[in-house]
MIZADO-920043 format. One record per residue (C-alpha): chain; residue number from 1; y, x, z. Coordinates in nm, 4 decimals. Example, Ala and Ser with C-alpha at 12.3 -4.5 7.8 and 13.67 -1.06 7.14 Angstrom:
<sites>
@cadena: A&num: 1&Y: -0.4500&X: 1.2300&Z: 0.7800 .
@cadena: A&num: 2&Y: -0.1060&X: 1.3670&Z: 0.7140 .
</sites>
This chain:
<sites>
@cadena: A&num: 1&Y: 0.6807&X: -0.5904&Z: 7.6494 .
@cadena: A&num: 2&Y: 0.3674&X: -0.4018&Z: 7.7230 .
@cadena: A&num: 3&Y: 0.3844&X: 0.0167&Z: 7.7662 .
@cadena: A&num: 4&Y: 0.1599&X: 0.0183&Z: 7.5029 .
@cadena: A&num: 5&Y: 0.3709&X: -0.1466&Z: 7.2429 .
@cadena: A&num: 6&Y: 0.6504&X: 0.0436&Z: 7.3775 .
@cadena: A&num: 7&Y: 0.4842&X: 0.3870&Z: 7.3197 .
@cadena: A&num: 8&Y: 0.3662&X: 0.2838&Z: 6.9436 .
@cadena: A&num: 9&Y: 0.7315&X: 0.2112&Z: 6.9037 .
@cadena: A&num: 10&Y: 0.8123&X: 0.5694&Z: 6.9973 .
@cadena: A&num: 11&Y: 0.5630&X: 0.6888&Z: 6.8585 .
@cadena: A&num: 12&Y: 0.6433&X: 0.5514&Z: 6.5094 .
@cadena: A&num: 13&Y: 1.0332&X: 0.6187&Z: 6.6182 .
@cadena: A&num: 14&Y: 0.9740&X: 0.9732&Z: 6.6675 .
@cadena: A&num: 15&Y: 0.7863&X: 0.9919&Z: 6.2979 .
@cadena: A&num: 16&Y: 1.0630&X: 0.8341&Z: 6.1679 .
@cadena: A&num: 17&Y: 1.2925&X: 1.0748&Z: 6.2916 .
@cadena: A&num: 18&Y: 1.0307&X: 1.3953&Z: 6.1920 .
@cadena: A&num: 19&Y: 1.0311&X: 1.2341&Z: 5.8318 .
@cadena: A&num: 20&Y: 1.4089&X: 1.2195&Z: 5.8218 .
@cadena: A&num: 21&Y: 1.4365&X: 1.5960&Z: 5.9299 .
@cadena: A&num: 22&Y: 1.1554&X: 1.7327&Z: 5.7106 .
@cadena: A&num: 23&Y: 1.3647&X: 1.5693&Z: 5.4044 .
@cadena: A&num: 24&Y: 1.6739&X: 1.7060&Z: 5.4995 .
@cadena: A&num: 25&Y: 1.4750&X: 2.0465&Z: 5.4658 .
@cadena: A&num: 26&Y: 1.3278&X: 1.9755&Z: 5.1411 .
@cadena: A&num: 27&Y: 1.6680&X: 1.8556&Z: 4.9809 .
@cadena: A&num: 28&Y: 1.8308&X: 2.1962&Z: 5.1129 .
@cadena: A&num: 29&Y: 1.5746&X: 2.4013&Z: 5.0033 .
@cadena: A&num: 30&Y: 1.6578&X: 2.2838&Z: 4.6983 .
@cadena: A&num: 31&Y: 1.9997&X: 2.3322&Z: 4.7224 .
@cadena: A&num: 32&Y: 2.1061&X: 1.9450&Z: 4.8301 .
@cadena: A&num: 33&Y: 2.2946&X: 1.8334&Z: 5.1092 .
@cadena: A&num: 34&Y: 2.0928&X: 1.5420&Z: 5.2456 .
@cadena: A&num: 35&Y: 2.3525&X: 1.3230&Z: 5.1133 .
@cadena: A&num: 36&Y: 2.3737&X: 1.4316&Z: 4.7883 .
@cadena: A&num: 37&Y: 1.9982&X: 1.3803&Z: 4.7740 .
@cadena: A&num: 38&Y: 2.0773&X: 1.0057&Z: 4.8762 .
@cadena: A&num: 39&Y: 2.3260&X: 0.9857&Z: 4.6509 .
@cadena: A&num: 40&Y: 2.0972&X: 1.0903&Z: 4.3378 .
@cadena: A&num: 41&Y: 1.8172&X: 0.8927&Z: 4.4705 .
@cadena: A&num: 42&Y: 2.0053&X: 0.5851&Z: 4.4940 .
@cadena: A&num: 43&Y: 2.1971&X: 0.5764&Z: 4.1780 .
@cadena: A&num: 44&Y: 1.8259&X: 0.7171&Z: 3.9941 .
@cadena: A&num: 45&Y: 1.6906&X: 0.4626&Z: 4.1862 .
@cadena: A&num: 46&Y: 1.8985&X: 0.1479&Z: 4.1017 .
@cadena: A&num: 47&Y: 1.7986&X: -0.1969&Z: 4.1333 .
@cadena: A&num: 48&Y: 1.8107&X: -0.2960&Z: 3.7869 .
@cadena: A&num: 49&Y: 1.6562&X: 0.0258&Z: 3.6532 .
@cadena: A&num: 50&Y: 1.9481&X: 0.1360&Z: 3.4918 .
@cadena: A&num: 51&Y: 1.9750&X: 0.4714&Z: 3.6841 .
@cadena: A&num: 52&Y: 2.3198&X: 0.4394&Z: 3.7332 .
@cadena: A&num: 53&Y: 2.5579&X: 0.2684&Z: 3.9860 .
@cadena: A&num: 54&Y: 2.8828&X: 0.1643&Z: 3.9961 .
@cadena: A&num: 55&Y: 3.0938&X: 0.3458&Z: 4.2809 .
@cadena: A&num: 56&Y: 3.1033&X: -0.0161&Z: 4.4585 .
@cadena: A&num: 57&Y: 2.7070&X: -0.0353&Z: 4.4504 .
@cadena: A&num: 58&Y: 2.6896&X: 0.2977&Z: 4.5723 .
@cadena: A&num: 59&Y: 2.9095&X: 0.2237&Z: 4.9174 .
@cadena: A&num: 60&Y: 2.7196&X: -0.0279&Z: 4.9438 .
@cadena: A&num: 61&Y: 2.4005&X: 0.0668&Z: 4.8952 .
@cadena: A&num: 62&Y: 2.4604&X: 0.4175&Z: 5.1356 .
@cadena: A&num: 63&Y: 2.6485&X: 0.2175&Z: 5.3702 .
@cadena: A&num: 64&Y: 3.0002&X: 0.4044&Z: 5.3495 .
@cadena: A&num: 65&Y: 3.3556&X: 0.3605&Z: 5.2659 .
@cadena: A&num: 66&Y: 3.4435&X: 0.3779&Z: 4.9044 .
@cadena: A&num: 67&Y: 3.6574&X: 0.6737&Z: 4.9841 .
@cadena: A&num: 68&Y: 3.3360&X: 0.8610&Z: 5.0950 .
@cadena: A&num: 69&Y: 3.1661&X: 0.7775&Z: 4.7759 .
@cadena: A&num: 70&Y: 3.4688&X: 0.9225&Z: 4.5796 .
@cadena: A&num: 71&Y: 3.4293&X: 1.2409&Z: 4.7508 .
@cadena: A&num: 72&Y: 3.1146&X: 1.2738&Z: 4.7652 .
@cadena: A&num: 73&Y: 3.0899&X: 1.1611&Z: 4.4086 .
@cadena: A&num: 74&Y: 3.3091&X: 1.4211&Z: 4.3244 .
@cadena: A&num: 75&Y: 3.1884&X: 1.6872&Z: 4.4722 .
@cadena: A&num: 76&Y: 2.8583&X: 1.5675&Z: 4.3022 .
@cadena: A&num: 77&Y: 2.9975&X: 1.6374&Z: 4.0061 .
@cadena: A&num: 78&Y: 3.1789&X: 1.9285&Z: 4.0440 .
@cadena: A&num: 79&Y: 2.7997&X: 2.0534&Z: 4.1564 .
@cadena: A&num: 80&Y: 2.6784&X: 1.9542&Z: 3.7653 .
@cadena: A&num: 81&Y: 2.4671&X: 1.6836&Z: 3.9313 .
@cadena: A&num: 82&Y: 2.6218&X: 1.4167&Z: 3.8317 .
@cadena: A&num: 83&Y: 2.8929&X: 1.2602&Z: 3.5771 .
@cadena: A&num: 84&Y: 3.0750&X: 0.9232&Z: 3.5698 .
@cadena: A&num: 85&Y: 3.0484&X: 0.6715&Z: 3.2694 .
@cadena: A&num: 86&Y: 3.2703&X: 0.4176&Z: 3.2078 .
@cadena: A&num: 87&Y: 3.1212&X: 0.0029&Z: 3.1366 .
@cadena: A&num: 88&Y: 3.1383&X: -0.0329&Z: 2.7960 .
@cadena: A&num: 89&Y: 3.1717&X: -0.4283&Z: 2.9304 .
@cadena: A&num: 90&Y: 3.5012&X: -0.3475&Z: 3.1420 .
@cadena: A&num: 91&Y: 3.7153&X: -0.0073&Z: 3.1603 .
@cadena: A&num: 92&Y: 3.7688&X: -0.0697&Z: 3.5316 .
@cadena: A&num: 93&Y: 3.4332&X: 0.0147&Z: 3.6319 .
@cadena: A&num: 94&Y: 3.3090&X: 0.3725&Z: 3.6630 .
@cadena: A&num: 95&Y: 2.9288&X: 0.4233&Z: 3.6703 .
@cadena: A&num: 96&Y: 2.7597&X: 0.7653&Z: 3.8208 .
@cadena: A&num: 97&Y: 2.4406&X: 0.8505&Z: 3.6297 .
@cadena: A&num: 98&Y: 2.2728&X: 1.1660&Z: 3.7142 .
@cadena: A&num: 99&Y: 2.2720&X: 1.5092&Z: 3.4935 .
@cadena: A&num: 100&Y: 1.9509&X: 1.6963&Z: 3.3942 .
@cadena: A&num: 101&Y: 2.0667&X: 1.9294&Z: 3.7216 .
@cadena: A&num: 102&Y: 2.0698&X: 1.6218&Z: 3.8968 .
@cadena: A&num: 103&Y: 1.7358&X: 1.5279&Z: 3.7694 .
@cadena: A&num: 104&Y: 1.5538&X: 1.8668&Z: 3.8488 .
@cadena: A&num: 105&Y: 1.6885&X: 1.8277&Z: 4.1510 .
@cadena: A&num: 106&Y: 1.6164&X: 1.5202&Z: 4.2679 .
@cadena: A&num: 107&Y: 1.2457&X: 1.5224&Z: 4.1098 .
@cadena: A&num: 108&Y: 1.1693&X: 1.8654&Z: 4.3251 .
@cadena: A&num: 109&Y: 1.2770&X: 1.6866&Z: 4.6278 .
@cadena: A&num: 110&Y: 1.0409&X: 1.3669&Z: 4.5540 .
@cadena: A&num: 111&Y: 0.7542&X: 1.5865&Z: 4.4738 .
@cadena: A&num: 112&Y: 0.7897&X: 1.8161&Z: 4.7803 .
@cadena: A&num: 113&Y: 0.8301&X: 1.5268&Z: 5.0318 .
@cadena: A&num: 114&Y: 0.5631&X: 1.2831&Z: 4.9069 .
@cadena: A&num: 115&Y: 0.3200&X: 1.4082&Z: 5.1613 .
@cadena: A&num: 116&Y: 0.5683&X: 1.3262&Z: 5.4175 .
@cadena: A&num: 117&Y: 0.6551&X: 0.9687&Z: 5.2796 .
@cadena: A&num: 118&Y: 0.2873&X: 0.9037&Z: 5.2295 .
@cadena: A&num: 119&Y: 0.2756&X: 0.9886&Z: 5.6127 .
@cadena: A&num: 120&Y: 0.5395&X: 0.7781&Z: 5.7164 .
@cadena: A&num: 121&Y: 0.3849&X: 0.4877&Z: 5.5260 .
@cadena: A&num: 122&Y: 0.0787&X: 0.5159&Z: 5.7209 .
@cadena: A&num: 123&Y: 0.2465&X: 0.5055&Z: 6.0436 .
@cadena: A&num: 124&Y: 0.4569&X: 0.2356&Z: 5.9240 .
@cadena: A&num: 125&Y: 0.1735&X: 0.0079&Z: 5.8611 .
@cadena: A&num: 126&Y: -0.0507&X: 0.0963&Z: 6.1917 .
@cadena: A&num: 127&Y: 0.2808&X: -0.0526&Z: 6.3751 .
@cadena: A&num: 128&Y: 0.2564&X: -0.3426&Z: 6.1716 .
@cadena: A&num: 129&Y: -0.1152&X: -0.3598&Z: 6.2435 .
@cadena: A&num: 130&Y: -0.0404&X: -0.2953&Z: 6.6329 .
@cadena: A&num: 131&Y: 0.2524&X: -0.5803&Z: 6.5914 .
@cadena: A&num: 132&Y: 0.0467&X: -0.8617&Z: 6.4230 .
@cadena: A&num: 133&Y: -0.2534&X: -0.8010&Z: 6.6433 .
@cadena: A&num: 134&Y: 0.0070&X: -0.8023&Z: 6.9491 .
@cadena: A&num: 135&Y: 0.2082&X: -1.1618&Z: 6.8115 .
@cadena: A&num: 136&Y: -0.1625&X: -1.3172&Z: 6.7316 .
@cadena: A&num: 137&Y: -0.2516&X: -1.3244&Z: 7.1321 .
</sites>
């Protein structure tokens, strides 16, 4: 592989990682652990546009054990961000939908850190750019 692809690659690496730790900053700052902040983002942010996720989804989604979900769910909750629901289809599934806290919340931390995400984009796509040029020779 050529130095230079190799330096665009940590170049967009080290980005990546800048973007990570400016939004653990953000979500603190507004008084989120980073992952409670994934934790209302994902289940705000689910798939079907239900915003809400069944615990299952939600280890899934954040790549964890069920057990972490539960605790972190939990402590979620106990924090007034969120609150569990139960299907209305089948009483064995528990949904987590977020609470207006939850919502303030998670809406400060999206507005704050768009900047960053827009700048993160951008590098994303010069890579892409640098990649496609680089696999068309």
């Amino acid at each position: 592989m050529p130095l230079e692809r190799v330096i665009q690659i940590a170049e967009f690496r080290a980005g990546l990682r800048q973007f990570l730790r400016e939004s653990e900053e953000v979500s603190r700052r507004w008084g989120l652990t980073p992952q409670r902040y994934l934790l209302l983002l994902q289940v705000k942010g689910a798939p079907d546009g239900s915003e809400r996720l069944s615990f299952t989804a939600l280890a899934d989604r954040l790549k964890v054990s069920p057990n972490t979900v539960t605790e972190l769910v939990t402590r979620a909750e106990q924090a007034g961000l969120v609150r569990r629901e139960r299907s209305g289809d089948d009483q064995r599934v528990v949904f987590v939908r977020l609470t207006e806290e939850g919502e303030r919340r998670l809406h400060g931390v999206l507005e704050e850190s768009d900047g960053a995400r827009r700048e993160l984009i951008r590098s994303f796509e010069e890579l892409q750019k640098t990649f496609k040029t680089a696999w068309q020779r």
